[in-house]
N, C-alpha and C positions, 0 to 999 in steps of 0.2 A: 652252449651256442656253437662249438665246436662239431661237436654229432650234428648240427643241424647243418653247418654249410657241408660237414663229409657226406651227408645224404644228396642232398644238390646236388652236388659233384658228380657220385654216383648213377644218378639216374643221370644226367644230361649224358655220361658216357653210353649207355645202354641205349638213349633213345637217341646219338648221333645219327647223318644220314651217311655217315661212312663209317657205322661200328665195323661191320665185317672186316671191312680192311683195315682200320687200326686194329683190331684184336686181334687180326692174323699178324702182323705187324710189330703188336706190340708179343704176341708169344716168341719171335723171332729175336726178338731185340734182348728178351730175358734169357735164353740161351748163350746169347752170345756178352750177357750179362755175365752169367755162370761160367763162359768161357773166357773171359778176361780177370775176375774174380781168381780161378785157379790158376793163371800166370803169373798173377803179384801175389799170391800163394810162394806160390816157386820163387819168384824172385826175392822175396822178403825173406825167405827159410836158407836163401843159397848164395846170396850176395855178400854176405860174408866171408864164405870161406870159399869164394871164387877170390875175392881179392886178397885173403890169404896166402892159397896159393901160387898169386902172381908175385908174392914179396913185398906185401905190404905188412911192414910191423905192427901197426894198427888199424885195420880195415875201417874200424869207426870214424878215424878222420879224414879218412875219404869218403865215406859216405857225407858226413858232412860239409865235408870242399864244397861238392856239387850239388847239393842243395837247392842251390838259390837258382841255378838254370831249370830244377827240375818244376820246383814251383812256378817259373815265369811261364814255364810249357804249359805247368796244369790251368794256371790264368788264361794263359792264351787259348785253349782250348777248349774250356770251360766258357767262354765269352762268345768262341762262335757257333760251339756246338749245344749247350745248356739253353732250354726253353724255361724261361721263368714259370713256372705254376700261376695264373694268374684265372680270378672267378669275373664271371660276368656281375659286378657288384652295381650296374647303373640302378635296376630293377631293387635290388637292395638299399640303396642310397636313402631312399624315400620313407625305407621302415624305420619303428624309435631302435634300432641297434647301431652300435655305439660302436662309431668308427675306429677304436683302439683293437676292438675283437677281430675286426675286418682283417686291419695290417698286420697285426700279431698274427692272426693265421695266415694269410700269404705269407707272410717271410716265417715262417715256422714253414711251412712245407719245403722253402727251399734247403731247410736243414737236411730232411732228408731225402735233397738228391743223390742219383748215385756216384753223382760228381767229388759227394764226401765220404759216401759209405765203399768206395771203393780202396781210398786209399788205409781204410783199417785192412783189408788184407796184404796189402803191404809193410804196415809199420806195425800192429801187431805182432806178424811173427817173427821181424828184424828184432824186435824190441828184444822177445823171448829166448832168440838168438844167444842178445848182450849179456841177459841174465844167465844163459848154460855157461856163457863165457866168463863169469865169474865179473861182471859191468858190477856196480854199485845199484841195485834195488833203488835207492831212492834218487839216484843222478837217471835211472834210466826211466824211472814215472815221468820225472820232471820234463825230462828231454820229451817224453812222446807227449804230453799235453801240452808243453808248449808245440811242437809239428803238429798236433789236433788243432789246436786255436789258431794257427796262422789259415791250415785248410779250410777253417769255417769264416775266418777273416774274407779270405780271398772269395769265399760265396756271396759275401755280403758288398764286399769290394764291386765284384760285377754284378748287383745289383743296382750298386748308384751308378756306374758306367757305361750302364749296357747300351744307350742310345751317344757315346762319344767314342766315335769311330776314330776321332782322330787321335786321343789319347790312346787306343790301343798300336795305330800305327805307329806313333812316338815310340812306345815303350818298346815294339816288336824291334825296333831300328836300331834303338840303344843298345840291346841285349844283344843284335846279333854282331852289331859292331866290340860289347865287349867281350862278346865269344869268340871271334877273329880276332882281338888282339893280344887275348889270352892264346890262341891256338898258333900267332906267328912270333908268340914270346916279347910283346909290346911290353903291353900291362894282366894285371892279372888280378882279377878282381874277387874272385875266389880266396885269395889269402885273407880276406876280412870279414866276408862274407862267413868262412867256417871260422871263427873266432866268436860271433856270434850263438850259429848252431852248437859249436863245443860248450862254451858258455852256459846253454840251458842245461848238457850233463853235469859239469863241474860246481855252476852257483847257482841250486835249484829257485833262489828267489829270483832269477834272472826271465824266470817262467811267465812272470807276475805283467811282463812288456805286451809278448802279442796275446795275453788275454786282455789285458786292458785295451789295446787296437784293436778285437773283438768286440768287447762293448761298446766302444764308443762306435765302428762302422755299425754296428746293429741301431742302436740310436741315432746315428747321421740318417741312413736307412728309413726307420718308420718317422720320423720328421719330417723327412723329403716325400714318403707318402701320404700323412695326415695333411701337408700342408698343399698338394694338389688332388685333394679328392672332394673335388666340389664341379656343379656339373658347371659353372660357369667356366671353366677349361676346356670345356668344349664349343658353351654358345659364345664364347668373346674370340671374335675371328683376326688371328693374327697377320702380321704387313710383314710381309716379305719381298726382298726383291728377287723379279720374276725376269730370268734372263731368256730368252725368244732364239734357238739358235733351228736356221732353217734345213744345214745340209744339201742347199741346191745341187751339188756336186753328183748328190744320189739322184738327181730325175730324171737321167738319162738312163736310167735300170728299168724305168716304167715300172710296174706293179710290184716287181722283186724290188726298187728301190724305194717307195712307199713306205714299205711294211718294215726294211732294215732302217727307217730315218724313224716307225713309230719305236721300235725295239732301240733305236738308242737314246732315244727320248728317257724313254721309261728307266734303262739302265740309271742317267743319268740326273735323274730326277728323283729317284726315290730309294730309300735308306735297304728294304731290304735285297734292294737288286746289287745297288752300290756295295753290299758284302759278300753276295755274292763273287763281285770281281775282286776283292780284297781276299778272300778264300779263293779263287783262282791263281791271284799272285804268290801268297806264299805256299800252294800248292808244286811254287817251283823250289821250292829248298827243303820238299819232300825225299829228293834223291841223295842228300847228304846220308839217311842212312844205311844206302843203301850202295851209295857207286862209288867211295871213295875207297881208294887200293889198301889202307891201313887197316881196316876193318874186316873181320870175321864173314861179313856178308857178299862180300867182293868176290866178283865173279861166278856168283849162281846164278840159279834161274832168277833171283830174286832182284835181278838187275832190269829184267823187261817188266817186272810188275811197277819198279818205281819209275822206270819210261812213260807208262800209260799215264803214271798220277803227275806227271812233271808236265806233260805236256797239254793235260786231258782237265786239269781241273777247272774251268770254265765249263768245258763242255757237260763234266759231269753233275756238276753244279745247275749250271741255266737250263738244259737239255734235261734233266730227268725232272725238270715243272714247267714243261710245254704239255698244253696248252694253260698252266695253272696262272702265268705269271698275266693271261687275261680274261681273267676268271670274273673280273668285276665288270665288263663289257662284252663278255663271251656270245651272249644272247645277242647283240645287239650287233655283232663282228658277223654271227653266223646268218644276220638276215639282209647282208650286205650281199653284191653281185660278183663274189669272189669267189676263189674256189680253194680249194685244200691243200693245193698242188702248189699256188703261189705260195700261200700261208705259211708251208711246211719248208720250201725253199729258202723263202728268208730266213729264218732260224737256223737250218743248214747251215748256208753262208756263213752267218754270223759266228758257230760253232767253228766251222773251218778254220777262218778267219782269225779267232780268238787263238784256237790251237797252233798255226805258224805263227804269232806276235809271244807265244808261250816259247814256242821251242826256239824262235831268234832269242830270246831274254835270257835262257838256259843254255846260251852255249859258254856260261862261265866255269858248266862242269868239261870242258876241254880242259883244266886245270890239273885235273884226277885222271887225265890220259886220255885220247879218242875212243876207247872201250866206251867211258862211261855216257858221252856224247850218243854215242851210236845205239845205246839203250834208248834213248830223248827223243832220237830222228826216226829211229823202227817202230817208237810205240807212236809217236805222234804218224807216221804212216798207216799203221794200222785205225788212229782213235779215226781219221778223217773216213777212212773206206769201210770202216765197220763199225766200231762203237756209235758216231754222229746217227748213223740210221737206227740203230739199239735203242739208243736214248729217247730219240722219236717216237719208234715204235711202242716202247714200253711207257711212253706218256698217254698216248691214248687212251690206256687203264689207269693214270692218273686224275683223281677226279676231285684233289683236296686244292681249296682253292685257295687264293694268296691275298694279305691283306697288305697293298703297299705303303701304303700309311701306317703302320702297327706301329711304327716308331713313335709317333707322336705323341702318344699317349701313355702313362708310364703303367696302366692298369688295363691296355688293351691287347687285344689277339695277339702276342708276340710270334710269329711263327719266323723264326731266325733259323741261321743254318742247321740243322740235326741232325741225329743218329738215321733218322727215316731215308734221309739225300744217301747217305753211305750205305746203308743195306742194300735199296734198290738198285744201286749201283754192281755190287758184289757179281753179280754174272758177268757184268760186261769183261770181270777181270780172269774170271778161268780160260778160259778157250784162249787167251795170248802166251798166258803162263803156260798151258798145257802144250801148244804149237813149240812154244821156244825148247820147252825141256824134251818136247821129241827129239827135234832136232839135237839139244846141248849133250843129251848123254850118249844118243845113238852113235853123230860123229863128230861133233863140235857148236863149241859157239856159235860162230858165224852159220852153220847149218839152219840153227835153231833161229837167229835172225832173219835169214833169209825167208823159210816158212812164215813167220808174222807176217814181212811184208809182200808177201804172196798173197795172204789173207786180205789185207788192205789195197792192195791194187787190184784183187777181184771183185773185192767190194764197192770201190769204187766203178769198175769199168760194166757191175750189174745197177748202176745207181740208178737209171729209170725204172727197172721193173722192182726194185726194192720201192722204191718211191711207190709205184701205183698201188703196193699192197699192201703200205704204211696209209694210204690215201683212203683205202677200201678199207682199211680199222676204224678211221676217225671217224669213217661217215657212217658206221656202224655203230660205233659209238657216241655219235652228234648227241641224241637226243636225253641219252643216260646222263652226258657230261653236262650237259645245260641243266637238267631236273636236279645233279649232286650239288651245282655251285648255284644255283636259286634257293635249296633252302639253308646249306650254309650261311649263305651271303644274306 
């Protein structure tokens, strides 16, 4: 039964109406697969005897300290970026195959995402590490299948979670409030936290906890989906309340205010727009690893690439799926008496817009000096005068369309935040980094600042005739983008 949905699968990839671009897409994405794979290579082979050499008498119990924030990352991570594997099973539903085969294979694919097969390159060869280091053979199996089963825990974790936004907010709050008050010496949650992880080395029965919290989320898991996979989840139409907000304030924009009252509708309305601004928010405490003076990375070039992502992560989020995010009225928008120019405007705006509410929010890194501030206010200079039109631009070759109800349904299109959003993004970010480090190494920092927002204020001050050549894509490409999101949709 098995070979027969991986055939399915199969051909529906081959016969999409956007294979070319995902397969270009996806070969991009396995490189950079293969390139993050050999980092926790290195870092799994080298992290011990980095903390060696800083004077730690036993590196192992620091790796264990910190544990518990590394896994809340990979949760949190994992939750915005991880697409569940999901089959179109309605067409299915009606044949005599036996709905335990169905969910058994969904949640078996999620096994091997690369969400969990990355971190054997990590803990593998820490593992192998302990054992050159003379570790105890059977404390150090123990320890890594218990760190196995918590990572396969947490896959199955964000599967019962994945449509409770607000439980990820919760946890994201708690965690970073106990990371600040570990880091101003409050409390320290880390001291009980590694008593645990030691634990699985020391009393290898202790191993026997997060595999059993394994089993039991994988059972919570296919329960929660044998017990809504009936189509009457779809025709029993749920009562909600329907709040009506008008935004009068915007109808003195005329057409440009229209189109930013439909765009906050939408944002506000619907699950996968609303993470997107939830991945725009904590796209602001991106620059902790990058602009605080304590750290090894302070003061490189590496300062204006986490300015773009501090102040830019709305825009690179919402901006790189225009026109996608009205992909389910697209047809119907394009045979309206409007034109491109408004279209494109409001989204601008709103872009803009988003990007100074980002960089008022981040000026709590004036706390790590006005240096790191003035990475925030250069990149967000720059994202408004040159990225905002990038993003546009390079959406017109966007033609994957968005389903904003995916949340509803725990077996439907999930198309949540991914690796795709961050690829396509990757140009917007050379040409700032390269600008800056002309400047940084030729005669200074500030040199290298000054060039970005040179960049941004000319970008800005060509904003019409960028406009009409971003105008002249889409209507080049009107007819491709309606034919890609018809037979999707």
């Amino acid at each position: 039964m098995f070979k027969h949905f991986i055939r399915l699968e199969w051909k529906a990839f081959f016969r999409s109406a956007s294979f070319k671009t995902n397969l270009a897409l996806k070969i991009i994405m396995v490189f950079f697969a293969l390139y993050f794979a050999v980092i926790f290579v290195g870092l799994g082979s080298s992290v011990y005897y980095i903390l060696e050499e800083k004077g730690y008498s036993d590196p192992f119990l620091i790796v264990n300290k910190y544990l518990f924030y590394w896994f809340f990352g990979h949760l949190f991570f994992r939750y915005l970026l991880q697409i569940l594997p999901v089959m179109n099973i309605q067409p299915l539903m009606i044949l005599p195959i036996p709905k335990s085969s169905l969910v058994h294979y969904i949640l078996g694919k999620t096994v091997i995402s690369f969400f969990n097969s990355l971190h054997a390159f990590l803990f593998i060869p820490f593992s192998i590490v302990l054992l050159l280091n003379e570790y105890s053979l059977y404390g150090v199996i123990s320890w890594h299948l218990g760190i196995i089963a918590i990572v396969y825990a947490s896959n199955f974790l964000n599967v019962l979670v994945s449509k409770q936004d607000i439980i990820l907010i919760v946890v994201a709050i708690l965690v970073l409030a106990l990371g600040a008050s570990q880091y101003f010496a409050i409390f320290d949650i880390t001291v009980y936290t590694q008593v645990f992880f030691t634990a699985l080395y020391e009393q290898p029965v202790v191993v026997l906890i997060p595999i059993l919290v394994l089993l039991g989320l994988y059972i919570l898991a296919y329960k929660y989906f044998i017990d809504h996979m009936y189509f009457d989840e779809k025709l029993v139409a749920k009562k909600e309340a329907i709040s009506t907000k008008e935004y009068a304030w915007l109808n003195k924009y005329g057409v440009l205010g229209t189109f930013l009252k439909n765009d906050i509708k939408l944002i506000s309305r619907n699950k996968r727009s609303k993470k997107t601004v939830m991945m725009g928010f904590f796209f602001l405490f991106y620059g902790l690893l990058f602009l605080r003076q304590d750290i090894p990375n302070s003061g490189n070039i590496m300062q204006i690439f986490a300015g773009i992502f501090v102040s830019g992560g709305f825009l690179f989020n919402f901006g790189q799926f225009v026109p996608s995010w009205d992909s389910g009225y697209y047809k119907l928008l394009m045979s309206q008496n409007i034109t491109y120019k408004d279209y494109l405007a409001s989204k601008w705006w709103l872009m803009v817009l988003a990007t100074i509410i980002s960089t008022v929010l981040a000026s709590f890194y004036l706390y790590f000096g006005w240096q790191a501030y003035m990475a925030i206010v250069v990149g967000a200079i720059y994202n408004i005068g040159v990225n905002s039109h990038l993003v546009l631009w390079s959406g017109a070759y966007t033609k994957t369309p968005i389903d904003l109800d995916s949340g509803a349904n725990a077996f439907g299109n999930k198309q949540a935040f991914n690796m795709k959003t961050m690829l396509l993004s990757l140009p917007k970010l050379v040409l700032p980094v390269a600008l800056f480090a002309f400047g940084y190494y030729l005669i200074n920092p500030i040199a290298g600042y000054v060039l970005v927002v040179l960049a941004g204020i000319l970008g800005f001050a060509f904003k019409n005739k960028v406009f009409s050549i971003i105008e002249k894509t889409y209507k080049i490409e009107k007819y491709k983008t309606i034919e890609a999101y018809t037979k999707n949709n």
